[in-house]
C-alpha positions, 0 to 999 in steps of 0.5 A, spaced: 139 915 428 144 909 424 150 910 426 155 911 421 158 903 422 151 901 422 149 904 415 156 901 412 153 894 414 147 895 412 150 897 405 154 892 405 149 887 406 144 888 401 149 890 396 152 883 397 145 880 397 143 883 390 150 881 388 150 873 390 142 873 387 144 875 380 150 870 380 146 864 382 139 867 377 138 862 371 134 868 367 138 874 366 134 880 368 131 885 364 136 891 361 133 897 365 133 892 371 141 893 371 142 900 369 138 901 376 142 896 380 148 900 376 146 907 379 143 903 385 151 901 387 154 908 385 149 912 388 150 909 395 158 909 394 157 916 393 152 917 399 157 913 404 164 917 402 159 924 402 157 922 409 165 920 411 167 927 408 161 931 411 161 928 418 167 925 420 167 926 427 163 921 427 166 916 424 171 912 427 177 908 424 173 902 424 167 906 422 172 908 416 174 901 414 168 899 413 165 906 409 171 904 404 170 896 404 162 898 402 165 903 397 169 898 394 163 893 393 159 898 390 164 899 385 165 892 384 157 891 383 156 897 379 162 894 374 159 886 374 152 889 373 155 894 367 158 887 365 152 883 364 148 890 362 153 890 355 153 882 355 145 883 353 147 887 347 
C-alpha cells in the first residue's frame, strides 16, 4: 500500500507535469481534453481530502501538509484548464 505522503507526491508530480506540458504546448488541445483534465483535477483533490477524512490516523503532520498542498494544485489546475476551456469558445 502507498502511503498517504506517498500518494500526495505522486499526485503532485503529474498534476504539475500535466500543468507545465500544456503551458509550453503550442497547439491548444481539443475542448473535451480540458474538461477531462478538469474533473481529472477535482476528482483527485477530492480523493486526497476523502482520504485525510477517512483515515486520519494514518496521516501525519507532514503527510497532511502535503494532502493540502496537492489539493491546492488540483484546484489551481482545474481553474487553468477551466480558463483555457472557456478561452476556446
Amino acid at each position: 500500500m502507498i502511503p498517504p505522503a506517498g500518494m500526495a507526491i505522486a499526485a503532485l508530480t503529474v498534476m504539475l507535469w500535466i500543468l507545465w506540458s500544456d503551458s509550453i504546448r503550442a497547439r491548444r488541445s481539443t475542448p473535451i481534453l480540458y474538461a477531462l483534465r478538469i474533473a481529472l483535477y477535482l476528482i483527485v483533490g477530492a480523493i486526497l481530502v476523502l482520504n485525510r477524512l477517512r483515515y486520519p490516523s494514518l496521516f501525519s503532520t507532514a503527510a497532511t501538509v502535503l494532502v493540502a498542498l496537492a489539493v491546492l494544485v488540483s484546484l489551481f489546475g482545474a481553474y487553468w484548464f477551466g480558463r483555457r476551456l472557456v478561452a476556446r469558445g
